[in-house]
C-alpha positions in Angstrom: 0.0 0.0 0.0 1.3 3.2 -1.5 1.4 6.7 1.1 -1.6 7.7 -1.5 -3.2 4.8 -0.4 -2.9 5.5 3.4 -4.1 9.1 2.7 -7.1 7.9 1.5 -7.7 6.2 4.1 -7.2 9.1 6.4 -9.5 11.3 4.2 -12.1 8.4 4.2 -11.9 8.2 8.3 -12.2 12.0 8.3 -15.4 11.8 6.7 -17.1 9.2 8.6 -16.2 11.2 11.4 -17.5 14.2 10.5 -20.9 12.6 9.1 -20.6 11.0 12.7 -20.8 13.7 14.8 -23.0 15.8 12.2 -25.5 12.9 13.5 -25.1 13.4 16.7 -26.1 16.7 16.6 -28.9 16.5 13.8 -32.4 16.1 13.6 -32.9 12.4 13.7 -33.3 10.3 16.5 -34.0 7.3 18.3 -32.9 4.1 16.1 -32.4 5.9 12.6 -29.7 8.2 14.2 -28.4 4.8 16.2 -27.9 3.0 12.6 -26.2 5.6 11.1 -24.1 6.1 13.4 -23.5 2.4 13.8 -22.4 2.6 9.8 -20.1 5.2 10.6 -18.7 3.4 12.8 -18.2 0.4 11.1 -16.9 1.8 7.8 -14.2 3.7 10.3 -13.2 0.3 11.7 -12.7 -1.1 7.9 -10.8 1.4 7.2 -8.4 1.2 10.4 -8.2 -2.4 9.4 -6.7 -1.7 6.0 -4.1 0.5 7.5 -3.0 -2.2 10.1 -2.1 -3.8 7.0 0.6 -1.1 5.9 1.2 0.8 9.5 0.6 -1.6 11.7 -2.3 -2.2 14.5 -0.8 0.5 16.9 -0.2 3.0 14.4 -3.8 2.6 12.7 -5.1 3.1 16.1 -3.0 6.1 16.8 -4.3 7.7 13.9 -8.1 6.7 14.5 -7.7 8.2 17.7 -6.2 10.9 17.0 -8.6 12.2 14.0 -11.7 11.4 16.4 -10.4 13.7 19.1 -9.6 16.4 16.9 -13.3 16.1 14.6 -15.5 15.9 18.1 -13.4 18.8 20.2 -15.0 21.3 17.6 -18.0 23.0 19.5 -21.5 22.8 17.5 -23.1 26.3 16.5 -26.5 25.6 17.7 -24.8 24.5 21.2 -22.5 27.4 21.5 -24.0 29.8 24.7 -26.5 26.9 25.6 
C-alpha cells in the first residue's frame, strides 16, 4: 500500500467522522440516528483495518484516535452559549 493509499484512508476516516458527529447533533433520533451512526462506525473500523495492513495495528489506532479527538473537540453552532 502506497502513502496515497494510506491518505485515503485518512481522508475516508475524516469523513465518517465528521458525518458521525454531524449525527449526533442532527435532527434524527432514536434508532435511525443509532444505525447511522452504527455505519459510521463500522466503515471507520474497515478502514483502520486496512491500514494495520501497511502501518501496523498500533499506528492505525493512533491515527483513528487521533482524527476522532480532533473532529469531536470542535463546539457545534447551535450548542454554543446553551
Amino acid at each position: 500500500m502506497s502513502q496515497s493509499e494510506v491518505a485515503q484512508f485518512r481522508q475516508q476516516i475524516e469523513i465518517e467522522l465528521t458525518a458521525m458527529r454531524r449525527g449526533l447533533y442532527g435532527v434524527a433520533a432514536g434508532t435511525a440516528r443509532h444505525a447511522f451512526i452504527h455505519a459510521r462506525m463500522e466503515n471507520i473500523g474497515l478502514c483502520q483495518d486496512q491500514l494495520a495492513h501497511t502501518v501496523g495495528d498500533a499506528e492505525a489506532r493512533l491515527l483513528v484516535c487521533e482524527l476522532y479527538m480532533r473532529t469531536m473537540e470542535h463546539d457545534e453552532p447551535e450548542l454554543v452559549g446553551i
